[in-house]
N, CA, C and O atoms as a GROMACS GRO file, in nm:
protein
  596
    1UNK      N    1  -5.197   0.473  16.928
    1UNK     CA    2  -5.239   0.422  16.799
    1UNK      C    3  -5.350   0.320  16.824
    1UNK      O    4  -5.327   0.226  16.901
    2UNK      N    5  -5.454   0.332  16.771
    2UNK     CA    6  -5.574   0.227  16.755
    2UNK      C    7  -5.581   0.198  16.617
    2UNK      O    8  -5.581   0.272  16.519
    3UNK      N    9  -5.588   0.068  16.630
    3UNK     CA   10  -5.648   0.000  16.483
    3UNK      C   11  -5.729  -0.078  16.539
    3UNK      O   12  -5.737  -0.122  16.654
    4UNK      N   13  -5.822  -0.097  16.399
    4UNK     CA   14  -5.960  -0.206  16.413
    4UNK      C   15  -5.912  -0.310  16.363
    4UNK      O   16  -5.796  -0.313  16.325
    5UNK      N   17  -6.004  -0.430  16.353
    5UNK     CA   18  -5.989  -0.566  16.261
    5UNK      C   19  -6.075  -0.556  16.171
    5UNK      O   20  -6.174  -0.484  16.167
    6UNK      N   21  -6.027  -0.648  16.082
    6UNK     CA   22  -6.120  -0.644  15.965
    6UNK      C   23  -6.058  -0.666  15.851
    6UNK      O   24  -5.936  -0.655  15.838
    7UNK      N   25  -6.161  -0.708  15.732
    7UNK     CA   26  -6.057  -0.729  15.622
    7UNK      C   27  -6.020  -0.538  15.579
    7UNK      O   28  -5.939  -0.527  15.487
    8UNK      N   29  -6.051  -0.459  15.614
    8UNK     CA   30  -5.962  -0.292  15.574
    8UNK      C   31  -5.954  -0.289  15.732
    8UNK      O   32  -6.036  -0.314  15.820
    9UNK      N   33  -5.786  -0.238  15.733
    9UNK     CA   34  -5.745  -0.180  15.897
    9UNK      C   35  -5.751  -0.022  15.889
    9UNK      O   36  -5.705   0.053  15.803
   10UNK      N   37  -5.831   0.011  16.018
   10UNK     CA   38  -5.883   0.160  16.032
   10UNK      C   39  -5.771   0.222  16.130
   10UNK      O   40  -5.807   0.239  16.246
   11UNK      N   41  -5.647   0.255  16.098
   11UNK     CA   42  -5.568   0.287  16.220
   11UNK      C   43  -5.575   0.423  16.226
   11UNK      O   44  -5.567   0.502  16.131
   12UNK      N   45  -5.594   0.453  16.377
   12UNK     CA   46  -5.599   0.636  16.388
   12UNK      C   47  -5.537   0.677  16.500
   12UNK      O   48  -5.585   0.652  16.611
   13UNK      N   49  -5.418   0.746  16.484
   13UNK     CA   50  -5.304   0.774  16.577
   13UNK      C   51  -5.338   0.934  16.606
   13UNK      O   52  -5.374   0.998  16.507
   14UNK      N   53  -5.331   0.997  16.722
   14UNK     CA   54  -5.318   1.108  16.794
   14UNK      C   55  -5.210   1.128  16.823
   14UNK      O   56  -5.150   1.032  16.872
   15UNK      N   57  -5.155   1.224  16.812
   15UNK     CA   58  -5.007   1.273  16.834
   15UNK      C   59  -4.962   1.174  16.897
   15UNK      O   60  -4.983   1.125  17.008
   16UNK      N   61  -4.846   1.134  16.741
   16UNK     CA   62  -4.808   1.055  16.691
   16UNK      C   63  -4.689   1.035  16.755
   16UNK      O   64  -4.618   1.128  16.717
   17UNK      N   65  -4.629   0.968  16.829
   17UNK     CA   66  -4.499   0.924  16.878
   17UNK      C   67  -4.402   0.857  16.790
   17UNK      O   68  -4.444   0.798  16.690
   18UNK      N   69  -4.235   0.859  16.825
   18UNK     CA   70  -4.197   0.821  16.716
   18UNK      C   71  -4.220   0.683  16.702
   18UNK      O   72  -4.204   0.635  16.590
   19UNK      N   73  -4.257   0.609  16.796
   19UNK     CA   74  -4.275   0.442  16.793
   19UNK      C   75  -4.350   0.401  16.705
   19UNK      O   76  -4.326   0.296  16.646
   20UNK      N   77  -4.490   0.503  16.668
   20UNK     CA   78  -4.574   0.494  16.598
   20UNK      C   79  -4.560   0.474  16.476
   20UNK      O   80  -4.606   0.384  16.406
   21UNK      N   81  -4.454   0.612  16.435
   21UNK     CA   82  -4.400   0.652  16.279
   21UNK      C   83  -4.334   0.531  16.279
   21UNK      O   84  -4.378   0.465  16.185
   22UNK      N   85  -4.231   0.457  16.353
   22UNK     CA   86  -4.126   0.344  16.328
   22UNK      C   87  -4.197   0.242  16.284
   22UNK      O   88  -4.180   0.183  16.178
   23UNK      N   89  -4.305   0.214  16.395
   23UNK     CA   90  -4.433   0.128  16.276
   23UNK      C   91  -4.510   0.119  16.155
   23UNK      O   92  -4.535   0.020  16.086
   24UNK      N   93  -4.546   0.253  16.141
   24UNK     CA   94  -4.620   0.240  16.000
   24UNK      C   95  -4.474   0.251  15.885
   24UNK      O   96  -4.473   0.240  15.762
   25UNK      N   97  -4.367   0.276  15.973
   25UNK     CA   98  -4.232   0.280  15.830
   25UNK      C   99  -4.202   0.102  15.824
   25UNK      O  100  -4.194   0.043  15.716
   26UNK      N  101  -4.190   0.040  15.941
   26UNK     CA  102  -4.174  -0.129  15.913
   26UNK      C  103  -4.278  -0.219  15.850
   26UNK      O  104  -4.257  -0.304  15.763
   27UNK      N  105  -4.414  -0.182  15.916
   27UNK     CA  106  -4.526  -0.233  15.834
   27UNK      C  107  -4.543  -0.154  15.706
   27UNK      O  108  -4.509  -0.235  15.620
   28UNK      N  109  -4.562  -0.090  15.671
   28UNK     CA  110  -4.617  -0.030  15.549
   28UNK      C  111  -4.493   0.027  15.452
   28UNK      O  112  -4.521   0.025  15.332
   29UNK      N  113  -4.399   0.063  15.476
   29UNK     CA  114  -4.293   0.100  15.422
   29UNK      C  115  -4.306   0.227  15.372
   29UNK      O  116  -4.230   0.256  15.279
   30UNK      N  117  -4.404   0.334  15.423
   30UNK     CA  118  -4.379   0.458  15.398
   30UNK      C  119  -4.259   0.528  15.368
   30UNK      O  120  -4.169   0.503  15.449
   31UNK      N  121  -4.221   0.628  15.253
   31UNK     CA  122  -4.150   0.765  15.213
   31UNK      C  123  -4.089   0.791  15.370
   31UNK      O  124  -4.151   0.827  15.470
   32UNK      N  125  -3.944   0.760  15.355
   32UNK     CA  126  -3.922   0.859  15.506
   32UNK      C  127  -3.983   1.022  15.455
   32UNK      O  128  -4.036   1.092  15.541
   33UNK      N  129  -3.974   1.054  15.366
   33UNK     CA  130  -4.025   1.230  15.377
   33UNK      C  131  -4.191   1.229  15.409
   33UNK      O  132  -4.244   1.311  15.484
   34UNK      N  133  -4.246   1.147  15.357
   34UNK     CA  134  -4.381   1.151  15.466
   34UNK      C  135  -4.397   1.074  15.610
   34UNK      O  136  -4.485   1.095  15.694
   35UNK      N  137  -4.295   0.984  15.615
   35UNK     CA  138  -4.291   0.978  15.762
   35UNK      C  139  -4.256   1.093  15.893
   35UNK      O  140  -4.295   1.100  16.009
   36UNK      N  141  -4.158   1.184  15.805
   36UNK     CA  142  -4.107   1.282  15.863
   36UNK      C  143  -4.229   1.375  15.862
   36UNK      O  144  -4.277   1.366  15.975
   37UNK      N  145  -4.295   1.453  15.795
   37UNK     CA  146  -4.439   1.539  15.752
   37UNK      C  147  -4.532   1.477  15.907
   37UNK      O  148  -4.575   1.552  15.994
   38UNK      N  149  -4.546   1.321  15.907
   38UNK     CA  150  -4.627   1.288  16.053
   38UNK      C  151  -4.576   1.320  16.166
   38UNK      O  152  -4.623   1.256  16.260
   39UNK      N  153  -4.471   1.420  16.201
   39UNK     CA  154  -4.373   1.417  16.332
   39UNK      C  155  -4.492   1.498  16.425
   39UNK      O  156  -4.544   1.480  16.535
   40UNK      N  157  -4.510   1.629  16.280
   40UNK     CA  158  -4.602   1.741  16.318
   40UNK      C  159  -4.647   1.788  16.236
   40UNK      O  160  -4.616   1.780  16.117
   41UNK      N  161  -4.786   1.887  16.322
   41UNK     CA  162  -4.867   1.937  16.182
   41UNK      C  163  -4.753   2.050  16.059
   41UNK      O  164  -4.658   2.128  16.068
   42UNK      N  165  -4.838   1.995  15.956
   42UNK     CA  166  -4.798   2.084  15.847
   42UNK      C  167  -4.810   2.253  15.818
   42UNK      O  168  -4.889   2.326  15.878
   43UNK      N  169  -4.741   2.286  15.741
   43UNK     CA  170  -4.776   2.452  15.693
   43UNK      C  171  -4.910   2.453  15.611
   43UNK      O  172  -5.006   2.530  15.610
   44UNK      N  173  -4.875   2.313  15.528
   44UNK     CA  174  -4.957   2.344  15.389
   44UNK      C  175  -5.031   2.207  15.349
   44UNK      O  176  -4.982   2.102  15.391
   45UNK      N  177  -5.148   2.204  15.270
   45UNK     CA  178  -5.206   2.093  15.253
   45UNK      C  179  -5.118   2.045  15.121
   45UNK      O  180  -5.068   2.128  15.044
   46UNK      N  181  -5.104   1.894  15.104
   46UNK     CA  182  -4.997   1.839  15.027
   46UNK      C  183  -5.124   1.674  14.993
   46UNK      O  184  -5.209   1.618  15.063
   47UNK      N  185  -5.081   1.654  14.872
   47UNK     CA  186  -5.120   1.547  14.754
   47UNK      C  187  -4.988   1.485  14.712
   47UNK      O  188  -4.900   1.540  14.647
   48UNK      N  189  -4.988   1.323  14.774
   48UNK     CA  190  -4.876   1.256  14.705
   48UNK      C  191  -4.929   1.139  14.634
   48UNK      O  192  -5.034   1.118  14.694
   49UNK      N  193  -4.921   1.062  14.554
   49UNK     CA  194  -4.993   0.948  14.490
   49UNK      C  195  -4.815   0.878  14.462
   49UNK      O  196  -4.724   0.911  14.386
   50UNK      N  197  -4.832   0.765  14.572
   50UNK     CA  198  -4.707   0.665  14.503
   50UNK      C  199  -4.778   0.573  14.456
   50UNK      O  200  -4.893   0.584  14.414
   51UNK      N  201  -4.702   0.463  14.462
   51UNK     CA  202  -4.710   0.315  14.412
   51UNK      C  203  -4.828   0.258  14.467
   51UNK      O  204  -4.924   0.220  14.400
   52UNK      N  205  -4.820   0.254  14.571
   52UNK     CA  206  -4.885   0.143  14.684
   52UNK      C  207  -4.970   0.224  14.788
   52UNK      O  208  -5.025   0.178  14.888
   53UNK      N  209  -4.970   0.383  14.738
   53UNK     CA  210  -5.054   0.442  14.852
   53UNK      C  211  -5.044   0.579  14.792
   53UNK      O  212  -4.972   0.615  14.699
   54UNK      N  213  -5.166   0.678  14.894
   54UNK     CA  214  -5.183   0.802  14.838
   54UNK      C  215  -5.202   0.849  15.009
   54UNK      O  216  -5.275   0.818  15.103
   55UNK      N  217  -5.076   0.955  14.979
   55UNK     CA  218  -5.093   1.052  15.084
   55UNK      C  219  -5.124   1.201  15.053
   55UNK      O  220  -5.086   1.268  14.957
   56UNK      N  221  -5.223   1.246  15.187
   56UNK     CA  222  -5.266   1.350  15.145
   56UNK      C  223  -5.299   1.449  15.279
   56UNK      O  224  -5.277   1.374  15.374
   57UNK      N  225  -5.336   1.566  15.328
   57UNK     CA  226  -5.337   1.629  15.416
   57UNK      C  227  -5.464   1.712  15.439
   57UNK      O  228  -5.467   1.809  15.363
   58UNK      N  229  -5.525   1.706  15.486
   58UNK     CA  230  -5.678   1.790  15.496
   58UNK      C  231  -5.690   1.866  15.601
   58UNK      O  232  -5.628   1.843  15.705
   59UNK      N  233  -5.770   1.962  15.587
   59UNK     CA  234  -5.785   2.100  15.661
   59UNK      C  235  -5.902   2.132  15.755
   59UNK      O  236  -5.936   2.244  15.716
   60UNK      N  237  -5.970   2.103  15.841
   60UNK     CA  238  -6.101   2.171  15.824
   60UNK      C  239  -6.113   2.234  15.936
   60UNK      O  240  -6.024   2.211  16.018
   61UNK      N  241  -6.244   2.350  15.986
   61UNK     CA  242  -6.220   2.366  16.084
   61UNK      C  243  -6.321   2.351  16.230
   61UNK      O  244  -6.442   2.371  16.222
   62UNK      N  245  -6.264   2.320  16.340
   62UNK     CA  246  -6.344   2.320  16.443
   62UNK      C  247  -6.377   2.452  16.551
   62UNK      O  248  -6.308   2.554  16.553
   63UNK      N  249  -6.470   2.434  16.622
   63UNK     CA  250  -6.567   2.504  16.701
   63UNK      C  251  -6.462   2.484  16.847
   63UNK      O  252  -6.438   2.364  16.852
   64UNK      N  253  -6.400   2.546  16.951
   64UNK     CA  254  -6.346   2.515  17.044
   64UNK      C  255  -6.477   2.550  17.125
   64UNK      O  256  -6.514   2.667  17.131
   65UNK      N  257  -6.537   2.465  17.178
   65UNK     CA  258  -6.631   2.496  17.312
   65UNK      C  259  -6.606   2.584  17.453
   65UNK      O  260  -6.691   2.620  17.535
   66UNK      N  261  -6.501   2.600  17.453
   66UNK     CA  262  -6.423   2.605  17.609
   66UNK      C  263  -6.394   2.774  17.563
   66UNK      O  264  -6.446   2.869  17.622
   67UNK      N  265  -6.298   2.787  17.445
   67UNK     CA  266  -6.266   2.898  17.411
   67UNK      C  267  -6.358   2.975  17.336
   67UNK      O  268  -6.350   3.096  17.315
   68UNK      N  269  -6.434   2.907  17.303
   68UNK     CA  270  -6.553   3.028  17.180
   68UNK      C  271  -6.504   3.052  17.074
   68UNK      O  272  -6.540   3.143  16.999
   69UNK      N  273  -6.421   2.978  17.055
   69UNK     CA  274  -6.310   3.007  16.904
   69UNK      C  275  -6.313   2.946  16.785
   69UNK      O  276  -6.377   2.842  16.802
   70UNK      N  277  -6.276   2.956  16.666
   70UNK     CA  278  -6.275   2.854  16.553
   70UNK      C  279  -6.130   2.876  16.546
   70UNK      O  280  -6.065   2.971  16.587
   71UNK      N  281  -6.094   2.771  16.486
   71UNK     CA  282  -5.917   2.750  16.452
   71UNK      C  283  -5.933   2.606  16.329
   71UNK      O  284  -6.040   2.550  16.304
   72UNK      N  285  -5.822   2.578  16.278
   72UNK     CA  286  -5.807   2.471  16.225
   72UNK      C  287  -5.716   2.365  16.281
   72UNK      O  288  -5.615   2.368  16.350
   73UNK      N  289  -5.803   2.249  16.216
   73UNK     CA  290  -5.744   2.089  16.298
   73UNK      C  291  -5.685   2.067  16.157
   73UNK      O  292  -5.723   2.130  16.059
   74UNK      N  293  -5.579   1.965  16.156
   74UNK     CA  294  -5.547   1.861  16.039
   74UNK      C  295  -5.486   1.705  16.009
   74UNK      O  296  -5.368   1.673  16.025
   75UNK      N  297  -5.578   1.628  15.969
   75UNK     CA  298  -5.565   1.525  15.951
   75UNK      C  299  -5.481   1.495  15.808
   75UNK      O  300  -5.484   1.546  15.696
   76UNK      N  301  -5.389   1.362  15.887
   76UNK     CA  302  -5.296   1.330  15.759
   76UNK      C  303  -5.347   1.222  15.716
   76UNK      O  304  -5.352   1.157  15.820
   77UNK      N  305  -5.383   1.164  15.645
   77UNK     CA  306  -5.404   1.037  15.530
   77UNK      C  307  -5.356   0.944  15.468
   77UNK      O  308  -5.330   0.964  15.349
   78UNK      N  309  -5.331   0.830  15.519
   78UNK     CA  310  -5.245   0.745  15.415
   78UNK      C  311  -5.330   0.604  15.399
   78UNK      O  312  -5.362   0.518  15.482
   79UNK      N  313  -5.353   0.617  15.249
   79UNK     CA  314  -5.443   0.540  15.211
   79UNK      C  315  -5.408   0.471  15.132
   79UNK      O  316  -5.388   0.518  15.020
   80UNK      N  317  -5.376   0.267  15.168
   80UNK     CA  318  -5.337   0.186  15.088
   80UNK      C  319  -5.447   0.056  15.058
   80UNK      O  320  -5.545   0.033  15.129
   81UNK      N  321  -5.418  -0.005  14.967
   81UNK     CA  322  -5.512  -0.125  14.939
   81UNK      C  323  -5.571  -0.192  15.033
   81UNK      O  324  -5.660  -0.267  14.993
   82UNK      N  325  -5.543  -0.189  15.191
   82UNK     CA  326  -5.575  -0.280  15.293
   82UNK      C  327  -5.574  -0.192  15.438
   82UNK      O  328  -5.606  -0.232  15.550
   83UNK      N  329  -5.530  -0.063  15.399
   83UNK     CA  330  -5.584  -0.008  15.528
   83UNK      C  331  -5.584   0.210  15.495
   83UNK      O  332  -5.530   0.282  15.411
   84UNK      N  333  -5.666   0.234  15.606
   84UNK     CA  334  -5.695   0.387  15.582
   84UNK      C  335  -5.543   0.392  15.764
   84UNK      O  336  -5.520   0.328  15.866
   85UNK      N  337  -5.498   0.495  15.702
   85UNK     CA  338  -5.430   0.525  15.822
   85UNK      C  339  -5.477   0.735  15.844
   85UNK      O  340  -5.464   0.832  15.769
   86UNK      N  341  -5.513   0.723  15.936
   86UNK     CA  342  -5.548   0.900  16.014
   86UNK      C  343  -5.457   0.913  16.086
   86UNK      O  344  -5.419   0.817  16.153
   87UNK      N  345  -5.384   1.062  16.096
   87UNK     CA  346  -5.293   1.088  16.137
   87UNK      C  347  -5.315   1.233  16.191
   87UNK      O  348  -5.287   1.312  16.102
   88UNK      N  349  -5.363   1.311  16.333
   88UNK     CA  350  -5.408   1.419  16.428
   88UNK      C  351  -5.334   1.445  16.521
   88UNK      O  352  -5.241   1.372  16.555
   89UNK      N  353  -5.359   1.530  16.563
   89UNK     CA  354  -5.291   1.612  16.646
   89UNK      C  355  -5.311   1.651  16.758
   89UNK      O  356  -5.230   1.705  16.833
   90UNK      N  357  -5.492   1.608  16.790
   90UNK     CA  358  -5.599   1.674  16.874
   90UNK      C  359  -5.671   1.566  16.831
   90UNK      O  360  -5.688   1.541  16.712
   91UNK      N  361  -5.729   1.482  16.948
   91UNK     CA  362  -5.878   1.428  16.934
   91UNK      C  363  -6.002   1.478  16.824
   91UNK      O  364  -6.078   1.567  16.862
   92UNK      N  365  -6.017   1.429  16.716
   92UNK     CA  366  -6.129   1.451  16.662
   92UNK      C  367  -6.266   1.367  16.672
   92UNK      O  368  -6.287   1.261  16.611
   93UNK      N  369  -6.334   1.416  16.736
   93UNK     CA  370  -6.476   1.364  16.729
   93UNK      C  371  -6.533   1.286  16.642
   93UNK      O  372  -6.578   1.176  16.675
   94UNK      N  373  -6.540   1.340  16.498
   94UNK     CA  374  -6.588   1.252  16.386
   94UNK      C  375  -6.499   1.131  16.362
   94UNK      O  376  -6.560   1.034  16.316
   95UNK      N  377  -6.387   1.117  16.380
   95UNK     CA  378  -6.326   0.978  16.359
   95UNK      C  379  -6.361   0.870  16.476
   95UNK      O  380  -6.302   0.763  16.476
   96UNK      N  381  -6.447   0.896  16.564
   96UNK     CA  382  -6.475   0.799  16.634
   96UNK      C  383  -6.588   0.657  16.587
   96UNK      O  384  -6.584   0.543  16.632
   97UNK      N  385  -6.658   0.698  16.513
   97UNK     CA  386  -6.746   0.594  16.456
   97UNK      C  387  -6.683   0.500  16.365
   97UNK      O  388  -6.743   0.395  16.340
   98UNK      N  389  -6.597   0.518  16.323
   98UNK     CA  390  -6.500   0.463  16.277
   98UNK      C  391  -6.416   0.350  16.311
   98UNK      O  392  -6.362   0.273  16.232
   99UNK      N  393  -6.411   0.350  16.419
   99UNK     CA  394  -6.346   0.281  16.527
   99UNK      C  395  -6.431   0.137  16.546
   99UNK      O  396  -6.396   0.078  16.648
  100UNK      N  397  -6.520   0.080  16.480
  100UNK     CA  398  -6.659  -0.020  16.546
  100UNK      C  399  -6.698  -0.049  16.357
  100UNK      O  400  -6.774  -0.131  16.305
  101UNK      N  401  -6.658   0.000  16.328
  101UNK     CA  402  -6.741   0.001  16.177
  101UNK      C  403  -6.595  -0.103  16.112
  101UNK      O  404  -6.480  -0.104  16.154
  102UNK      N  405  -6.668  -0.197  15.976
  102UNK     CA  406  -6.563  -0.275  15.903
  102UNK      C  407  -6.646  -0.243  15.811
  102UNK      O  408  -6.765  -0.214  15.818
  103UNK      N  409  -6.519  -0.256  15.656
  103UNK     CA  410  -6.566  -0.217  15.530
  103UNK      C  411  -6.485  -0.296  15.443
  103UNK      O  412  -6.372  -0.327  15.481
  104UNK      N  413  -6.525  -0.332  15.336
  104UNK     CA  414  -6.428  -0.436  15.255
  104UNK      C  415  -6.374  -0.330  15.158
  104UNK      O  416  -6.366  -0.392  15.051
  105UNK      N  417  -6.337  -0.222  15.139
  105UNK     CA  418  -6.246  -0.147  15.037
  105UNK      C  419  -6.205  -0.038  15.138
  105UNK      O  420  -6.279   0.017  15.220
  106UNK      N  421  -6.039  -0.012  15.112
  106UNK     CA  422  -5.988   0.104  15.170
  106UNK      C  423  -6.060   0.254  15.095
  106UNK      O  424  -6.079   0.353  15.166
  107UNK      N  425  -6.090   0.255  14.970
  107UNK     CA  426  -6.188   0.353  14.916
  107UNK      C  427  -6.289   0.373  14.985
  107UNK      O  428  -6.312   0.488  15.023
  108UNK      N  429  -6.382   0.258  15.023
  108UNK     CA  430  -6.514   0.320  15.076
  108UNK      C  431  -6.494   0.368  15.210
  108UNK      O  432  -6.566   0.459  15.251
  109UNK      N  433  -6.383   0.307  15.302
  109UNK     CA  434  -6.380   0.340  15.448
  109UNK      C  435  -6.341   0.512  15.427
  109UNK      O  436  -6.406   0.604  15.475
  110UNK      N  437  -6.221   0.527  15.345
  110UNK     CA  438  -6.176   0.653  15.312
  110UNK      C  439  -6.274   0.786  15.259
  110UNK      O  440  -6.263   0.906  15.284
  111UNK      N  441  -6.405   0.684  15.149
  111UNK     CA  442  -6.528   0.808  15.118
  111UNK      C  443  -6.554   0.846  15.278
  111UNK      O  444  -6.537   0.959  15.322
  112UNK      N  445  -6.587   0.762  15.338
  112UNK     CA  446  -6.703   0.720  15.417
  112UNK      C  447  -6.622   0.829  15.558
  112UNK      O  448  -6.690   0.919  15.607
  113UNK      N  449  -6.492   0.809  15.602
  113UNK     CA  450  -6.436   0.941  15.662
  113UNK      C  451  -6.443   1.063  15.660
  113UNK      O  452  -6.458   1.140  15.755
  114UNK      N  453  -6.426   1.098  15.478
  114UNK     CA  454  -6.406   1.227  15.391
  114UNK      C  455  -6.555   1.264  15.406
  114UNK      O  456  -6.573   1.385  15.417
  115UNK      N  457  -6.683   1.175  15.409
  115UNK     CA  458  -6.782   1.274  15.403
  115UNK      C  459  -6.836   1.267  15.547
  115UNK      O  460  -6.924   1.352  15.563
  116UNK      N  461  -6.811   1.190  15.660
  116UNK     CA  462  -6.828   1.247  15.764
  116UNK      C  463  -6.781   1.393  15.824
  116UNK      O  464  -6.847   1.473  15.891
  117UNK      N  465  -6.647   1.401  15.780
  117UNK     CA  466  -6.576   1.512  15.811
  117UNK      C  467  -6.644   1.609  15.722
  117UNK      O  468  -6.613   1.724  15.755
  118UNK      N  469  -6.711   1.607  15.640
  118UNK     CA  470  -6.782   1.688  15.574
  118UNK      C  471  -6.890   1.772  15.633
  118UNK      O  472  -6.907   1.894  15.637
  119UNK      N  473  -6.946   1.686  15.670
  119UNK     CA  474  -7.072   1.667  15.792
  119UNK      C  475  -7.042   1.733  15.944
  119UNK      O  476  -7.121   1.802  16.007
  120UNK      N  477  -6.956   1.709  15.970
  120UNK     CA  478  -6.901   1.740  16.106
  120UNK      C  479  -6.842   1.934  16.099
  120UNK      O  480  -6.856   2.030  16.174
  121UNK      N  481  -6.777   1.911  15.970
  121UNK     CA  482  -6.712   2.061  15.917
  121UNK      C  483  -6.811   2.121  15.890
  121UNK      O  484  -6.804   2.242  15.912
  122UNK      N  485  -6.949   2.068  15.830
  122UNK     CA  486  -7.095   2.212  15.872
  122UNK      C  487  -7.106   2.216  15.980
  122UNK      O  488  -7.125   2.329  16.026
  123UNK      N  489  -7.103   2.130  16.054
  123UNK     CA  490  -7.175   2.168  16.184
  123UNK      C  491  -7.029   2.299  16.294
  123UNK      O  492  -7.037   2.380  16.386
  124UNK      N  493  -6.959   2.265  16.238
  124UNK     CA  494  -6.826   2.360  16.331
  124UNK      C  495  -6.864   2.494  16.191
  124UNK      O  496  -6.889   2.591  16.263
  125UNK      N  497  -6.876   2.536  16.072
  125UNK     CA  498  -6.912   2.635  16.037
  125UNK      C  499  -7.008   2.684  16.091
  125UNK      O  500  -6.993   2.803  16.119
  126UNK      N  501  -7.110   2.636  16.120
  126UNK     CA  502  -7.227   2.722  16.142
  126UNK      C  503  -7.278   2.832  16.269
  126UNK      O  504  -7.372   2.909  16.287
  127UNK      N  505  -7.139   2.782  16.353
  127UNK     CA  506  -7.080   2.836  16.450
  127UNK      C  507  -7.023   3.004  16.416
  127UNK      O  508  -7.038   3.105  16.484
  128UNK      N  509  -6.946   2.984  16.273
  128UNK     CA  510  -6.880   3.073  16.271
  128UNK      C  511  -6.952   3.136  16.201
  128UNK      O  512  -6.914   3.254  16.200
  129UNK      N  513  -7.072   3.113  16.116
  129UNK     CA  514  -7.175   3.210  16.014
  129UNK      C  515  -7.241   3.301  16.144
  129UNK      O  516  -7.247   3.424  16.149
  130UNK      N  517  -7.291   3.202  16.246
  130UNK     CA  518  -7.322   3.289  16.326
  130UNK      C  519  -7.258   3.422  16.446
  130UNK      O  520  -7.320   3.499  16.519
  131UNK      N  521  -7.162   3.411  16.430
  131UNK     CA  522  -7.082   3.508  16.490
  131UNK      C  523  -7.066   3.610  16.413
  131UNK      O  524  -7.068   3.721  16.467
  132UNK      N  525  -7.047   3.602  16.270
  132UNK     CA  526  -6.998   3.652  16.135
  132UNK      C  527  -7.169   3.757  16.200
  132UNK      O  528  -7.180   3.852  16.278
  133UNK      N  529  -7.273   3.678  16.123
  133UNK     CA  530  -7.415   3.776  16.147
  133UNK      C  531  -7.441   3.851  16.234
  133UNK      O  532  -7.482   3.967  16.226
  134UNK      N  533  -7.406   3.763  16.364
  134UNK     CA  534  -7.388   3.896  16.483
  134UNK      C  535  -7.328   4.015  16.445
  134UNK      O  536  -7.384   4.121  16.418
  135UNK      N  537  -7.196   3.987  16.446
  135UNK     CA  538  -7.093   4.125  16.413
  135UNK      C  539  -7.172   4.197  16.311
  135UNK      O  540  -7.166   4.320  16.314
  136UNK      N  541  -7.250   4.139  16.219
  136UNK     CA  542  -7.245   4.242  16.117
  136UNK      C  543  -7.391   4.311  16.124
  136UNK      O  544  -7.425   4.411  16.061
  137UNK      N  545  -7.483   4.223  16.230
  137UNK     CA  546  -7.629   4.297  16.241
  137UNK      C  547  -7.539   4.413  16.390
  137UNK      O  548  -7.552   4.535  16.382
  138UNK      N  549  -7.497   4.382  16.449
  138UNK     CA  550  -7.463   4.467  16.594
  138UNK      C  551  -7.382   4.570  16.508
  138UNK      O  552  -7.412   4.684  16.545
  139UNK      N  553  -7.291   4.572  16.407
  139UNK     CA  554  -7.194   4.672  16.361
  139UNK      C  555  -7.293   4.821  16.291
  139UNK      O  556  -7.271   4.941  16.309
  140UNK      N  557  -7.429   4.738  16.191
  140UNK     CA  558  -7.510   4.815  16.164
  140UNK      C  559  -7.614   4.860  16.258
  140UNK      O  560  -7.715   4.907  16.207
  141UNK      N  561  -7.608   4.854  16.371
  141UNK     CA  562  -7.713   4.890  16.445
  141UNK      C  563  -7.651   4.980  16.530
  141UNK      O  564  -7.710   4.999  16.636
  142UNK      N  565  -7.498   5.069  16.501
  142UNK     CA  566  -7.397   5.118  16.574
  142UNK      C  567  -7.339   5.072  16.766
  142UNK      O  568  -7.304   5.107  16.879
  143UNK      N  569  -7.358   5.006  16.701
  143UNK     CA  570  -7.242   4.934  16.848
  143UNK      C  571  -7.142   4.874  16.799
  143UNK      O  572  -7.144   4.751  16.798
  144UNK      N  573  -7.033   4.944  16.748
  144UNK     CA  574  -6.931   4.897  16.690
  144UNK      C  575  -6.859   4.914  16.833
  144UNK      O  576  -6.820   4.809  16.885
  145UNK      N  577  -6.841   5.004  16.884
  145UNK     CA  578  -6.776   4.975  17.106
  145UNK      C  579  -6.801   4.825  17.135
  145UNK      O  580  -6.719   4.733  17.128
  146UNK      N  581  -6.918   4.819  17.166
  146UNK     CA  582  -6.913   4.646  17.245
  146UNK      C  583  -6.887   4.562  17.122
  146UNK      O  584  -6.829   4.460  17.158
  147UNK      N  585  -6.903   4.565  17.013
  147UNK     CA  586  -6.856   4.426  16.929
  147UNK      C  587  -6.666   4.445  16.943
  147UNK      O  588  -6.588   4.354  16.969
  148UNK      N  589  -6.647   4.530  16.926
  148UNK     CA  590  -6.506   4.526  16.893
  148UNK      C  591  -6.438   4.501  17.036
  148UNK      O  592  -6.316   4.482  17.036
  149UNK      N  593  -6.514   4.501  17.174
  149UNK     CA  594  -6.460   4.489  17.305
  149UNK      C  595  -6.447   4.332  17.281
  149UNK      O  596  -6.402   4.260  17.369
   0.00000   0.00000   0.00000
């Protein structure tokens, strides 16, 4: 778990231990049912709005370098008056700038995530448009043998 200082705390946990969850349940007093949801990734993307915070689950997907693959990552969200909490599974890249940066509203740190990951999620599509074009200029040019190898 890393958190920043500042008047908004940026905490961003990578597979999340339970020490972790025991913390954000003593400090923050999270839903045990969304404490439980942080053990591991989810099936499904989920929207909760309580009292004192809004949890939420996002999808997007990355480029594996190593494998040549696209798959999906997912970040969990818990966003209260005084701090953004990220919650992964896998190192994400775009949450690193994050880490050095202070912001006086948990809203703007939270835009300011949501449209990096925005940013970051074209750049891992454009990966996959291009594979998509391959297949489909190589499929019409009959080499459907080596594409499908």
């Amino acid at each position: 778990m890393e958190t920043t200082k500042g008047k908004i705390k940026f905490i961003d946990i990578t597979k999340p231990t339970k020490a972790d969850i025991e913390s954000l349940e003593k400090t923050y007093g999270f839903h045990k049912i969304i404490l439980n949801e942080l053990e591991r990734p989810s099936a499904r993307p989920r929207v909760e709005n309580y009292d004192d915070y809004l949890y939420f689950i996002y999808y997007f997907p990355t480029y594996d370098t190593q494998e040549k693959t696209s798959r999906t990552a997912e970040i969990d969200f818990l966003i209260t008056k005084t701090a953004v909490i990220v919650v992964h599974y896998e190192p994400i890249e775009a949450l690193e700038q994050f880490k050095t940066m202070e912001f006086d509203s948990s809203l703007d740190l939270a835009y300011q995530i949501i449209t990096s990951l925005f940013e970051f999620q074209e750049r891992q599509l454009q990966h996959i448009r291009e594979k998509v074009e391959y297949i489909g200029s190589a499929l019409f040019k009959n080499n459907e043998r080596p594409v499908l190898e």
